[in-house]
C-alpha positions as CSV (number, residue, x, y, z in Angstrom):
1,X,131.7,-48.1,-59.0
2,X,132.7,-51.5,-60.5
3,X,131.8,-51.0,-64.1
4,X,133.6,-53.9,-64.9
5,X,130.0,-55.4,-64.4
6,X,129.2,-54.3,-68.0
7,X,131.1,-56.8,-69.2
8,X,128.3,-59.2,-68.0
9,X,126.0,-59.6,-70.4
10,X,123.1,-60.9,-68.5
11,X,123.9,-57.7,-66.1
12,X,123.5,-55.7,-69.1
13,X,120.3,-57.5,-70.3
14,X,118.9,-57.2,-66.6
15,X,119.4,-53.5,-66.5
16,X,118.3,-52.8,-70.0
17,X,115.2,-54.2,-68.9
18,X,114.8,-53.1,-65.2
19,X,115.4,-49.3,-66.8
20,X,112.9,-49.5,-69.6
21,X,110.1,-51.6,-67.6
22,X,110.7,-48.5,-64.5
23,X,110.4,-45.7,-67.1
24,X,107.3,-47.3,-69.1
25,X,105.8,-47.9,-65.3
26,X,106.8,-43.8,-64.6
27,X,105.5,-42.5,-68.1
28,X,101.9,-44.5,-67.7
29,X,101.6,-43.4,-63.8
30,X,102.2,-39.9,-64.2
31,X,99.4,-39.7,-67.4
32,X,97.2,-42.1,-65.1
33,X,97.3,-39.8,-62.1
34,X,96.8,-36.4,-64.6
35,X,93.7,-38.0,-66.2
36,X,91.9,-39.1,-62.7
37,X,92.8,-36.1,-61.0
38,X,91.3,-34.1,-63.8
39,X,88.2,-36.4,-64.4
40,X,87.4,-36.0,-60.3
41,X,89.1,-33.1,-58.8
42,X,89.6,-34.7,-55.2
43,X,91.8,-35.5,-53.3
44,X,90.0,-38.8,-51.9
45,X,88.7,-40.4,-55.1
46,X,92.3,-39.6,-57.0
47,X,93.7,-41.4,-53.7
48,X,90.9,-44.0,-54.2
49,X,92.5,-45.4,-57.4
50,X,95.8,-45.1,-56.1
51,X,94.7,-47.6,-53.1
52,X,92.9,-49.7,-55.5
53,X,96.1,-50.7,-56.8
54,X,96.9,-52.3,-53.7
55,X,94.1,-54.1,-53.5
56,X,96.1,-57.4,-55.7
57,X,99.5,-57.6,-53.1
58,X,96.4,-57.4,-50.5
59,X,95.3,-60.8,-52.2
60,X,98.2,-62.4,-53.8
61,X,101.0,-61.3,-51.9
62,X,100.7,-64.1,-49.4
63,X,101.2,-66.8,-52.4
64,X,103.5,-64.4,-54.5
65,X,106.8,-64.8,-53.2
66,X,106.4,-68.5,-52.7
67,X,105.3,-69.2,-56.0
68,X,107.9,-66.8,-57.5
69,X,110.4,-69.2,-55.3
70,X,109.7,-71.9,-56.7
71,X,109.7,-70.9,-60.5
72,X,111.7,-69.9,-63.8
73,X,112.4,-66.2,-62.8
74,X,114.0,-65.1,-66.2
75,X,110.6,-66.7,-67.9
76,X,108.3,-65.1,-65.0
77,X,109.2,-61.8,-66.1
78,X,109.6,-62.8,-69.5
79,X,105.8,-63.6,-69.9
80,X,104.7,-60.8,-67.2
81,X,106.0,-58.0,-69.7
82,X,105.1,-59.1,-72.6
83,X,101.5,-59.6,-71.0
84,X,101.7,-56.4,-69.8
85,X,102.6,-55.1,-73.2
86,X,99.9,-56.5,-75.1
87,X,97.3,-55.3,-72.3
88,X,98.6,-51.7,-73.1
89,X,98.2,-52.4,-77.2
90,X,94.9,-53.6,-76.5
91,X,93.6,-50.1,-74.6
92,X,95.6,-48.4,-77.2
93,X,93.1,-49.9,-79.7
94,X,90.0,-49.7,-77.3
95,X,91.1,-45.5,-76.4
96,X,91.3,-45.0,-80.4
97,X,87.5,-45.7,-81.0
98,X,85.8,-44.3,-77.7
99,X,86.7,-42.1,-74.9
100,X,88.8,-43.4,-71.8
101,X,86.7,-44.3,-69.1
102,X,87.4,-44.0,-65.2
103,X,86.4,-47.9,-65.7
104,X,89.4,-48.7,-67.9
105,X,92.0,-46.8,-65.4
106,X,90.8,-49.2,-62.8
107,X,91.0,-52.3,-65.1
108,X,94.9,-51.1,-65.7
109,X,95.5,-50.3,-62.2
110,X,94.7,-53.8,-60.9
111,X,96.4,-55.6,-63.2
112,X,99.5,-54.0,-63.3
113,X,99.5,-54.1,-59.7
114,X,99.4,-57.7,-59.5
115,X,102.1,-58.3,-62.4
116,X,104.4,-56.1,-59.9
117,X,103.6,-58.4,-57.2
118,X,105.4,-61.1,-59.1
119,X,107.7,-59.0,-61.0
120,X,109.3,-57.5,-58.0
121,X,110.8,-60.2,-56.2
122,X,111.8,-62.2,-59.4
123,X,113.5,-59.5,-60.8
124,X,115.3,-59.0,-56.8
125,X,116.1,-62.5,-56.9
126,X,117.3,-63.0,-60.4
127,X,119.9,-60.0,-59.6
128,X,121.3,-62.0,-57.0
129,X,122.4,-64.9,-59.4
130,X,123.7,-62.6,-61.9
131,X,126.7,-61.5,-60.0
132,X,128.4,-62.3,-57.1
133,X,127.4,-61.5,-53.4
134,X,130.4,-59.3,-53.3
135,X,129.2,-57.3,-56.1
136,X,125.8,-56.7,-55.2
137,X,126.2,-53.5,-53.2
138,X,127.7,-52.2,-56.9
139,X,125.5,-53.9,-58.8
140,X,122.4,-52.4,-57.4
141,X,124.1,-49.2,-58.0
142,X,124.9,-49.1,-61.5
143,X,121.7,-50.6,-61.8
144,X,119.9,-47.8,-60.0
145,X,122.2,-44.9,-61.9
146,X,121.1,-46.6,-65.5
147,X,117.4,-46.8,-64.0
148,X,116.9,-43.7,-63.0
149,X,119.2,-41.5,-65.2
150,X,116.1,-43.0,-68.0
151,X,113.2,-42.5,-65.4
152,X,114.7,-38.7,-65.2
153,X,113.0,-37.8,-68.2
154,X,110.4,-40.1,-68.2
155,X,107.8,-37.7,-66.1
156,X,108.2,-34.9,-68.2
157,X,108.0,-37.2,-71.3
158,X,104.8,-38.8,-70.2
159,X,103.5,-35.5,-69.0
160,X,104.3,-34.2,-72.6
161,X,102.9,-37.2,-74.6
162,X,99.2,-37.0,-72.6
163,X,98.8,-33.1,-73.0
164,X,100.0,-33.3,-76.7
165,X,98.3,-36.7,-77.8
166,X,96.0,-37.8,-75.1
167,X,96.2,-41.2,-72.9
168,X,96.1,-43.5,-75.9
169,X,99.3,-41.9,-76.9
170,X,100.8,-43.3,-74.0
171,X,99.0,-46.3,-74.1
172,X,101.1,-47.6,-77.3
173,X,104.7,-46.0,-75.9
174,X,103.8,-47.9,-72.9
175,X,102.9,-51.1,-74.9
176,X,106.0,-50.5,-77.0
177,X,108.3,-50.6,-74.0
178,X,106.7,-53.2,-71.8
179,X,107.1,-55.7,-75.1
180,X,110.8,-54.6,-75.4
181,X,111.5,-55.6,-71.3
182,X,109.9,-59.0,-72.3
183,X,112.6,-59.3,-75.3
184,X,115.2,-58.4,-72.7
185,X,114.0,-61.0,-70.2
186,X,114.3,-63.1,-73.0
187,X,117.7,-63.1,-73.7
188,X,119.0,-63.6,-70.0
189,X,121.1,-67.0,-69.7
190,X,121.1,-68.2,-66.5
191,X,120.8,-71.9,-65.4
192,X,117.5,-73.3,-64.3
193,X,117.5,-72.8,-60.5
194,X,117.4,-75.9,-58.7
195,X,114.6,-76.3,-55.7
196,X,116.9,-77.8,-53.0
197,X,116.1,-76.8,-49.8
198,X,112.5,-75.5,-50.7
199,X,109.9,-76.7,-48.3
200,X,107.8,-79.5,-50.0
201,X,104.5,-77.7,-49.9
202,X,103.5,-74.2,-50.5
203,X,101.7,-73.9,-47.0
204,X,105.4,-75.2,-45.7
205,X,106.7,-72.0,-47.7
206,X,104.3,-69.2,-47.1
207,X,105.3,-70.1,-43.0
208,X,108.9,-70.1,-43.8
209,X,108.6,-66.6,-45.4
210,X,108.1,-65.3,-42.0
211,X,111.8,-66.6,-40.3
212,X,113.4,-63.4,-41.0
213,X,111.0,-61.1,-40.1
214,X,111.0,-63.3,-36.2
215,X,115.1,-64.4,-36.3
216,X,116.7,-61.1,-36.8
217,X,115.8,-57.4,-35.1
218,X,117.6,-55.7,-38.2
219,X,115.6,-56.6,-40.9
220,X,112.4,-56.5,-38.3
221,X,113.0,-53.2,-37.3
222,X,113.8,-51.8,-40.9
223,X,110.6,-53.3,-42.1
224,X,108.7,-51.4,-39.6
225,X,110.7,-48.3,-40.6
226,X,109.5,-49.0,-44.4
227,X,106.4,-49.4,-43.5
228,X,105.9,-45.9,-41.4
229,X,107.1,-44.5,-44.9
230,X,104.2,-46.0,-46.5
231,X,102.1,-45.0,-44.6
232,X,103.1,-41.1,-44.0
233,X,105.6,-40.1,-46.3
234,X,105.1,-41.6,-49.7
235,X,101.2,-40.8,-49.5
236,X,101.6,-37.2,-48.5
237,X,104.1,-37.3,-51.7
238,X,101.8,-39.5,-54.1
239,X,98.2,-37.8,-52.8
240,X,99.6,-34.4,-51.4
241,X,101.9,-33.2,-54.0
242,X,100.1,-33.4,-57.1
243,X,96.5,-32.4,-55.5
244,X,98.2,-29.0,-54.4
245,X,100.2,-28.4,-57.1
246,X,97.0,-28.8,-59.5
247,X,94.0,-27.8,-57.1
248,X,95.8,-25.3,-54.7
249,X,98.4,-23.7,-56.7
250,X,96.6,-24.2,-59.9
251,X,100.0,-25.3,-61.2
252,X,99.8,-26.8,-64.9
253,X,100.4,-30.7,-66.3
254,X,103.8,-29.7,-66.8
255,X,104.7,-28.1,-63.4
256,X,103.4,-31.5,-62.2
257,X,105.8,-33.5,-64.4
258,X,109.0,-31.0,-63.6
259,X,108.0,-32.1,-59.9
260,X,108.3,-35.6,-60.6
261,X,111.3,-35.2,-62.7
262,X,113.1,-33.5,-60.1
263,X,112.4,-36.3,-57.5
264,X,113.5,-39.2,-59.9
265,X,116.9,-36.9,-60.6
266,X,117.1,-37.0,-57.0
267,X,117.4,-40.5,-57.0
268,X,119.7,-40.6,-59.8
269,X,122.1,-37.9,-57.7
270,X,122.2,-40.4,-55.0
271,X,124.0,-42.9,-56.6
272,X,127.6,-40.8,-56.2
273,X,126.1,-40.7,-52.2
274,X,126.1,-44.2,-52.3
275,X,130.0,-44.5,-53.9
276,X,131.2,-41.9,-51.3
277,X,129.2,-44.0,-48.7
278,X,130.6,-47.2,-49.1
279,X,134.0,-46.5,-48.9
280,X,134.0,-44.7,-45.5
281,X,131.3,-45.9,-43.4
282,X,129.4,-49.7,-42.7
283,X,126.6,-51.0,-44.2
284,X,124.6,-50.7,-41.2
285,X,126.1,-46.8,-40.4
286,X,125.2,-45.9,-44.4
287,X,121.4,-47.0,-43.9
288,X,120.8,-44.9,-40.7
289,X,123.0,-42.3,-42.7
290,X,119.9,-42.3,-45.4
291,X,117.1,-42.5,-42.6
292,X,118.7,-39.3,-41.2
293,X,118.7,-37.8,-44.7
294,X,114.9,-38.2,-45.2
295,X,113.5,-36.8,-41.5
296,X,116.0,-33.7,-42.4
297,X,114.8,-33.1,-46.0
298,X,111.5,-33.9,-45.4
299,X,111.6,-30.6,-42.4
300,X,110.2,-27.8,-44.7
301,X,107.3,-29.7,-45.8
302,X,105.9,-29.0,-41.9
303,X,106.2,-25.1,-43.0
304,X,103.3,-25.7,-46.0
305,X,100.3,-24.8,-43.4
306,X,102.2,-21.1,-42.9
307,X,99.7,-18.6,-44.8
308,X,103.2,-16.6,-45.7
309,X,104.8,-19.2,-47.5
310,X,101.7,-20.4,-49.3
311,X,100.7,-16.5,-50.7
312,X,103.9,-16.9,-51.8
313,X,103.7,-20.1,-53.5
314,X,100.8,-18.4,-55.0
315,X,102.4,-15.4,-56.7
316,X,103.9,-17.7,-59.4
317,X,104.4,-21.6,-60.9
318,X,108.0,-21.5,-61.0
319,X,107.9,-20.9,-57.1
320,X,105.6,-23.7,-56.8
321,X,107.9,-26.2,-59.1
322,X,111.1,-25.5,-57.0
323,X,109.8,-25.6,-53.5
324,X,108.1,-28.5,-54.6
325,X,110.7,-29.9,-56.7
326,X,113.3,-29.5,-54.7
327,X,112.1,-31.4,-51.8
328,X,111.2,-34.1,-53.7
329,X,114.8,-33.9,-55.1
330,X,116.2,-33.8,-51.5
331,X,113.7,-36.9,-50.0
332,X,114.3,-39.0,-52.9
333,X,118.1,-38.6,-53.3
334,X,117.8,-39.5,-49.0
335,X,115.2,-42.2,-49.8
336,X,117.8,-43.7,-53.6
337,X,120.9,-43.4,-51.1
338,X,119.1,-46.1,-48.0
339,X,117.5,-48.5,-50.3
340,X,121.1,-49.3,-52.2
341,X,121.9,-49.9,-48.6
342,X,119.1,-51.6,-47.4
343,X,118.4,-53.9,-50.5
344,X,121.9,-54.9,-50.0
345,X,121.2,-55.5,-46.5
346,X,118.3,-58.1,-46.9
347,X,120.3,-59.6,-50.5
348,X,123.0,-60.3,-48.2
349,X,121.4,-61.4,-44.6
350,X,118.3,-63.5,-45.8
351,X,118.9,-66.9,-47.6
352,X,118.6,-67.0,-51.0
353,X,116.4,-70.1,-51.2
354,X,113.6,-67.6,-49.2
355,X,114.5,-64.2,-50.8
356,X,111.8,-64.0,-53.3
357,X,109.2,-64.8,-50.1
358,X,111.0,-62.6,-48.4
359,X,110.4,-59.6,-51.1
360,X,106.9,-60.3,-51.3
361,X,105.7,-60.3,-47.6
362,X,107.6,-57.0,-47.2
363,X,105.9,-55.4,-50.3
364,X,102.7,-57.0,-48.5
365,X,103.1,-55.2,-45.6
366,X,104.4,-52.1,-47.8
367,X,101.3,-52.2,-49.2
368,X,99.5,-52.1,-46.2
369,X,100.6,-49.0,-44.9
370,X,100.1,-47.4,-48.0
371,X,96.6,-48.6,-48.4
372,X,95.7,-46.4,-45.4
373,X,97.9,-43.6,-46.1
374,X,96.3,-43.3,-49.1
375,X,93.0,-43.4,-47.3
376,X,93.9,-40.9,-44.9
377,X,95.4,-38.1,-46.7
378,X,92.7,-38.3,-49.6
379,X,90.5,-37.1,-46.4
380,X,92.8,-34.7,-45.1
381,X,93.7,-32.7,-47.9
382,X,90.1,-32.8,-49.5
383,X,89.3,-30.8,-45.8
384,X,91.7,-27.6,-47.5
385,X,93.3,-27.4,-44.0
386,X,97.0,-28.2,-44.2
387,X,97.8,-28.3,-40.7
388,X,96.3,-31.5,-40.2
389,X,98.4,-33.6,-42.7
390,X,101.4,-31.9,-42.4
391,X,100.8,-32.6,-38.0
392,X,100.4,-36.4,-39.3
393,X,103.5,-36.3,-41.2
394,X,106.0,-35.3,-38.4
395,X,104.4,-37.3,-36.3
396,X,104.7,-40.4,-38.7
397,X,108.9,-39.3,-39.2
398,X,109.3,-38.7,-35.5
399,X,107.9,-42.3,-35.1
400,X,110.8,-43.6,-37.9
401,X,113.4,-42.8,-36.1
402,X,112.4,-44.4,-32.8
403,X,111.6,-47.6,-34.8
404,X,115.3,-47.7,-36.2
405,X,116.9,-47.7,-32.5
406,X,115.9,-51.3,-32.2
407,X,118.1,-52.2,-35.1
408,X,121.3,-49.8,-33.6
409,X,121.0,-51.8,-30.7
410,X,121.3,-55.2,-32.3
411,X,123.6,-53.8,-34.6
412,X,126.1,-53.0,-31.4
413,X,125.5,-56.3,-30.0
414,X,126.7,-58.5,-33.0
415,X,129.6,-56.0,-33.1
416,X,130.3,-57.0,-29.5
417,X,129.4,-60.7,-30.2
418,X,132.2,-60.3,-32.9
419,X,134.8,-58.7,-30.9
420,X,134.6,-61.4,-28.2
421,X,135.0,-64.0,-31.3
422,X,138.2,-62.3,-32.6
423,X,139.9,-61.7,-28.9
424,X,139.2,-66.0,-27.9
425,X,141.0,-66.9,-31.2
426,X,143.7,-64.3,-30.3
């Protein structure tokens, strides 16, 4: 890893705040997704408020990227967390004098959803003028390993802070840090970006968004592939996990929180993947490397609807934790290792003048699938029978790796184009 990156200072600033905005975001969704799925006790209406969330990208994201294009990224998220932060302060006030209201978790859900619709792709974007296109492959992995080695503990610590003190407890840590990521923004020096090249009307933009989705197979194909894990495997993770660790298993807040935990030190393991990956193998060869990685991993989940292993689950929480736990470890240090990859991919294959338009019509279409996913297992697990989700999810990873032949096959063709190149100037 080339931490001769630290010697960047508005590297150092970026990742101070990408890990402290990501943990804050962790430590309020985990207290958010206790409190709903205590104040309802289903699976649908706590996947209800998780869709709801998407309801912003839904509306925005069309506009999002373009507008994010076009303007001040290191202000964007400047104002977007501090805004963010003061919201927070100003429930932790609210919380102090009267009870928290299913009302109020919606008010926070939307709104933070769309801040992340603009957040996202400034914050992808601004990366890419921090260092040099040769250094982004190690950038966004020391960025990752600082994220997430913070967002490791951030689970359990929110977990912690809403059994101990309640949701207005985490209200003001949350308003705390999302204040501190807008001082960080803050003190990033980067030249105002100039607009050459930038279509002369936002309709003009919002069309142009769509060339590398038509242009290239690759990034089409691994689009598709990120969507089918939207729509099967992160909602079965979201919806599925916490519902039967609570309301099956009868697991407590903090088995929950180990579980989450677990997955985010997953994706902090998969950093020294990445470093081990990158030396020996293509770009292309390490992201069907971490496709590969997630249909494996995600194998034993399709054993849950076996009566055996769930009266075993049942004799105790610590079995539930590490079966549990330790899938979520597995798919999310498969999951950390491809999006290195494939964020390196797309920083390096679309233009940069379109990135940020780029970034938001995939999280668009991210959003999407998750919209429905959420719908659909919120139905499926409220009917008690596993078989039927855990059916839906093979099918959805069987259908993931027939997406990703597409880009194998345009992969081998440039690789031929190439080789014909190099033998004519021969």
């Amino acid at each position: 890893m080339n931490v001769s990156l630290l010697r960047n200072r508005n590297f150092v600033l970026f990742v101070t705040r990408e890990s402290i905005s990501l943990s804050g975001t962790l430590f309020l969704n985990v207290s958010l997704a206790l409190y709903t799925l205590a104040a309802t006790g289903s699976a649908a209406s706590f996947a209800s408020v998780l869709a709801l969330g998407i309801i912003p990208q839904l509306v925005l994201g069309p506009f999002a990227g373009t507008l994010v294009d076009r303007a001040d990224k290191r202000r964007l998220l400047m104002w977007l967390d501090s805004g963010r932060g003061l919201l927070l302060l100003l429930f932790f006030l609210v919380s102090s004098f009267m009870p928290v209201r299913l009302e109020m978790i919606y008010v926070i859900v939307l709104l933070f959803a769309a801040g992340d619709i603009f957040v996202a792709p400034a914050s992808l974007t601004l990366l890419q003028r921090i260092v040099r296109k040769q250094d982004l492959t190690h950038a966004n992995a020391l960025d990752t390993t600082v994220v997430e080695t913070v967002r490791v503990l951030a689970p359990f610590a929110g977990t912690v802070v809403y059994s101990w003190a309640g949701l207005h407890a985490v209200f003001l840590v949350g308003g705390i840090l999302c204040c501190l990521c807008g001082a960080a923004a803050a003190l990033i020096r980067v030249e105002a970006q100039r607009t050459a090249g930038v279509s002369s009307t936002i309709l003009q933009d919002m069309r142009s968004s769509l060339q590398p989705f038509t242009r290239d197979a690759r990034i089409r194909s691994l689009v598709i592939n990120g969507m089918l894990t939207h729509l099967f495997l992160f909602p079965f993770i979201l919806v599925g996990f916490p519902y039967m660790i609570k309301q099956l298993f009868l697991g407590s807040d903090t088995d929950f929180g180990l579980v989450e935990s677990m997955m985010t030190a997953g994706s902090l393991c998969s950093l020294a993947a990445v470093m081990f990956l990158q030396k020996r193998y293509s770009l292309s060869a390490n992201i069907g490397i971490g496709i590969l990685g997630m249909l494996l991993f995600v194998c034993p989940l399709l054993f849950l609807q076996n009566e055996a292993l769930a009266s075993l689950l049942g004799q105790s929480p610590w079995l539930v934790v590490a079966f549990f736990g330790g899938i979520g470890f597995l798919l999310f240090f498969s999951f950390g290792t491809y999006g290195v990859f494939f964020r390196t991919f797309y920083q390096q294959t679309v233009d940069s003048s379109m990135l940020g338009r780029f970034v938001s019509v995939m999280a668009m279409l991210f959003s999407i699938s998750r919209f429905f996913g959420f719908a659909l297992y919120g139905r499926l697990f409220d009917s008690d029978d596993l078989l039927v989700p855990v059916v839906i999810l093979g099918i959805g990873m069987v259908l993931k790796l027939l997406v990703h032949l597409p880009f194998l096959r345009a992969e081998k063709r440039l690789a031929a184009e190439q080789h014909q190149l190099e033998k004519a100037d021969l």
